[in-house]
N, C-alpha and C positions, 0 to 999 in steps of 0.2 A: 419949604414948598409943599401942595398940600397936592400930590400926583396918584393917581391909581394905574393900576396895571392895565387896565382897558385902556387910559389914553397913554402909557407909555406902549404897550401894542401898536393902536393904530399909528401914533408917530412914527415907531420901527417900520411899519410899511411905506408910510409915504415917503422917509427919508431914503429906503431901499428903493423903490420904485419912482423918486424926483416924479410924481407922481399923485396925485389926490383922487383921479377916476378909477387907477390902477389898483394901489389902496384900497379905493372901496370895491371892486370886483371881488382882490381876493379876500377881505374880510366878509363880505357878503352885507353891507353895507351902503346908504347913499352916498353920494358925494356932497351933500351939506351937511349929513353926520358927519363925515370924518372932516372936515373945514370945521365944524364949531369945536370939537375934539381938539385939532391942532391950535385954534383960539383958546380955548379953556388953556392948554395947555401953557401957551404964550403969555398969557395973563400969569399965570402961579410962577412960570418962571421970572418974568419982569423984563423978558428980551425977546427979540423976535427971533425967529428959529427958522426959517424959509423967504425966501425973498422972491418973485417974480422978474423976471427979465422976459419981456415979449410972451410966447406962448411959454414959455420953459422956465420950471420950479427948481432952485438953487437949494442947498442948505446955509444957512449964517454958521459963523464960527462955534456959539453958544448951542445952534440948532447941532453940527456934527459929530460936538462934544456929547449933549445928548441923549444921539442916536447910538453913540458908542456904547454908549452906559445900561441903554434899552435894549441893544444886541447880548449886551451880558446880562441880564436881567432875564432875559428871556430864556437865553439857554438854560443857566442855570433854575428856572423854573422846569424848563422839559427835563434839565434831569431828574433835579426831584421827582417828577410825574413818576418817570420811566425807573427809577429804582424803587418806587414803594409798588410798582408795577410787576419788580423783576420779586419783591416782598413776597408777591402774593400767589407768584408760581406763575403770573400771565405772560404770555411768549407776546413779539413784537415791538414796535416802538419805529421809532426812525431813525431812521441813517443817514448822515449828510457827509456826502466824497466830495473833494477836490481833486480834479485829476491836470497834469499838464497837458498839452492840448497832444503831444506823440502818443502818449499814452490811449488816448482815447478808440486807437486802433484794436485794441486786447482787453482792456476794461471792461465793454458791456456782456463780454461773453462770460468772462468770471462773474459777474454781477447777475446776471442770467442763472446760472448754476447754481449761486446761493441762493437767487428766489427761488429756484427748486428745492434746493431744503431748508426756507425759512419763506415759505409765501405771505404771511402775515404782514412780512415788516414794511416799513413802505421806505422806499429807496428817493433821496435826493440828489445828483451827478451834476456836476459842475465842472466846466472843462475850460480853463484857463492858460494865461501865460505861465510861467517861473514864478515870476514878480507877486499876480496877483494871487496864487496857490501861498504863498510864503505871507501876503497880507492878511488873508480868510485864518491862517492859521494864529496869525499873533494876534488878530481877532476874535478868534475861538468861534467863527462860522462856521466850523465845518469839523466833526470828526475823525476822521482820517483824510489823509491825503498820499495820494501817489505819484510821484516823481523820480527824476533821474538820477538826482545830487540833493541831498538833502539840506536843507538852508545851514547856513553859520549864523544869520541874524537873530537865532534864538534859539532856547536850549530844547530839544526834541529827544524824542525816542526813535530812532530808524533803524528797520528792521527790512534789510535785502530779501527780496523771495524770489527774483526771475533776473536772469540777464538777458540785457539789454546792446548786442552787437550793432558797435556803430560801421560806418563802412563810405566810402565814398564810392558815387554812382556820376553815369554820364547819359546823353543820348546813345544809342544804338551805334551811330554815325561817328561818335567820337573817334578821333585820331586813337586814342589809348582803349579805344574799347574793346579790341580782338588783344592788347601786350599782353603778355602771359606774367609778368614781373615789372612794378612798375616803381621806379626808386623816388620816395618824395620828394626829393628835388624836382621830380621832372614835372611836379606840380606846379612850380613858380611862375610859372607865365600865365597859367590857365584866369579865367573868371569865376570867381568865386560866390556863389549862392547861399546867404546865411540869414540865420534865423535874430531876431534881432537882438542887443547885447541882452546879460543874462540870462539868455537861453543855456542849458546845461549843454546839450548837443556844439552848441558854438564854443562855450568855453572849452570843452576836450578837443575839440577839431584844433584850438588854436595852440591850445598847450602842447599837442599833437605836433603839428607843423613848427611850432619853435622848437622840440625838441632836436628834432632835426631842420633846423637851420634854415625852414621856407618862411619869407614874408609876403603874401599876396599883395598883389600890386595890381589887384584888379576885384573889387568886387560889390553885391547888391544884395539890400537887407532884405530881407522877405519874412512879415509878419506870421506866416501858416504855413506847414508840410504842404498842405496842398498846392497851394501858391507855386511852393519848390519845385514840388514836381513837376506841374505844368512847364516849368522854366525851362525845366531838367529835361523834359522829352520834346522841347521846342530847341534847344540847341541853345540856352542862354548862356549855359555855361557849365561848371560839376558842382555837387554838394555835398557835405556831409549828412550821413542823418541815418537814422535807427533803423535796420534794417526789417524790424515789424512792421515799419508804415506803407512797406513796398512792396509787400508781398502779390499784391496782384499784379503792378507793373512788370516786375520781374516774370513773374507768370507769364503774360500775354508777351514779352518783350518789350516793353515800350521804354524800358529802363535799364542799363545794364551795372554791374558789381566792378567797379574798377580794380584789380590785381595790383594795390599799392603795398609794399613789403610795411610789412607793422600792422597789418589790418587784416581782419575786423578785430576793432578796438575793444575788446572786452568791457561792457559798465553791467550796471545791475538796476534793478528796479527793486524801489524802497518803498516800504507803506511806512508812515509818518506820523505820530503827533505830538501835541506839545507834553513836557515833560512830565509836567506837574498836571496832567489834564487826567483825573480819572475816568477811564473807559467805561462805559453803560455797559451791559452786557448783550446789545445787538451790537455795537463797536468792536466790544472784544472777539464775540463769533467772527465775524468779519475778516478781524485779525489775523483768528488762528485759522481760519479759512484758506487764507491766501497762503499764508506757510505751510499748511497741511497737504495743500495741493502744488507746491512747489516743493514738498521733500522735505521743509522745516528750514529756517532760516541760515542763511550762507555766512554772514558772519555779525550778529548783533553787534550794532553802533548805538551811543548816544551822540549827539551834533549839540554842540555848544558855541554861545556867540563869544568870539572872541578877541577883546578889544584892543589888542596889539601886533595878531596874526591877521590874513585870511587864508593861510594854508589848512588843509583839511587837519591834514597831522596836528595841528595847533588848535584847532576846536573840533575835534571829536574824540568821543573816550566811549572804553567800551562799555558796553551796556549790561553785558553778563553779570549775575548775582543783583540787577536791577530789573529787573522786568516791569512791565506795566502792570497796574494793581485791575 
């Protein structure tokens, strides 16, 4: 195949953005340049790569394969850039975060701080599910990531800097919302408010409750904290959830800390990436940013996928005498 980097570019966009107008916005581009681009391109491969369906641009099998290969291509060209960058004594470069979507309550403020002592850089924030933070990563979109539970599906570097107390909340109005002691059984009846499967919040709430011997018999998925909330001071029902996303409800009252014996659940917030990913040196800032300003890391983890477990014990090892290069 006879491909240049300008059309494996422009392809990378239009495949991100199912998109050809899109595309050409952000390349700065027509929209018949980047269409003869995607042709040129289709021609050298000998397959078609995007398919139309009514108003809307699909990728073909051959096209998402790829787009894969032009999402690795690219990065690793910005590295290059940015280490013969870091060569030459010049500060900046880019930073691309994945955050899970609870996180995004405490994120911009740390990210805030660093552009105070690094204005140069230019910051990219992406705030996701579990799922699609844990894809961007075995994609290599994105240089760090912040989440609750750091993946088993592949082998990473995770490095604790903040806890993360979970908590179950109710409306004001709730029966249990003056108890002073409230034992989790007495949870069993209630309507339960969750975040959808692999959310990390869900899977503690539930390991939570089977520890002690509750099965809910009552409940409803809800895609976003916020969503929750609204539920939550509408009387849908109780939830679990991080107790940084509430801070203003609690404030004003619109939300109350249910008193369940075992709680708040203790987790941590981890900054994330792949194992084998050498950090740029505006990544590594970043890094040592977040540890520096949480006191230095609580207890360094590697997370490994692992094909016989999913207990954590069974794919995580520690990371000590391994740091990131």
């Amino acid at each position: 195949m006879h491909l240049t980097l300008r059309q494996l570019k422009i392809f990378e966009a239009v495949a991100r953005h199912l998109s050809f107008s899109r595309a050409a916005d952000e390349l700065h581009l027509t929209q018949p340049a980047v269409s003869m681009q995607v042709r040129s391109l289709e021609e050298a491969a000998g397959l078609p790569l995007t398919e139309q369906v009514g108003k809307r641009i699909f990728l073909t099998e051959a096209g998402a394969e790829l787009a894969r290969h032009a999402r690795v291509i690219a990065q690793q060209l910005r590295e290059a850039e940015e280490s013969l960058m870091a060569m030459k004594g010049l500060r900046g470069g880019r930073l691309n975060i994945g955050v899970v979507s609870t996180a995004k309550y405490f994120v911009p403020r740390l990210l805030t701080a660093f552009r105070h002592l690094h204005p140069e850089v230019e910051l990219r924030l992406g705030v996701h599910n579990r799922g699609e933070i844990v894809q961007q990563l075995a994609d290599n979109e994105i240089d760090l990531a912040i989440m609750g539970r750091p993946p088993q599906e592949l082998e990473t570097v995770s490095e604790p800097f903040a806890e993360n107390p979970l908590v179950f909340v109710a409306a004001p109005d709730h029966p249990l919302a003056k108890a002073k002691s409230i034992a989790p059984k007495q949870l069993a009846g209630e309507s339960f408010l969750l975040r959808e499967p692999g959310s990390g919040t869900r899977a503690a709430m539930e390991r939570f409750l089977a520890e002690n011997g509750v099965l809910p018999q009552r409940a409803v998925e809800m895609t976003s904290n916020e969503t929750i909330k609204q539920a939550v001071m509408a009387g849908m029902g109780i939830s679990f959830i991080s107790e940084r996303t509430i801070a203003l409800e609690l404030a004003t009252g619109h939300i109350v800390r249910l008193s369940v014996a075992g709680t708040p659940l203790q987790r941590h917030w981890f900054v994330v990436h792949r194992a084998e990913k050498r950090l740029l040196p505006v990544a590594e800032a970043f890094r040592q940013f977040l540890l520096r300003e949480s006191g230095g890391p609580i207890e360094p983890a590697r997370a490994a996928a692992s094909a016989s477990s999913g207990s954590s014990r069974a794919s995580r090892k520690t990371a000590a005498g391994r740091r990131p290069r």
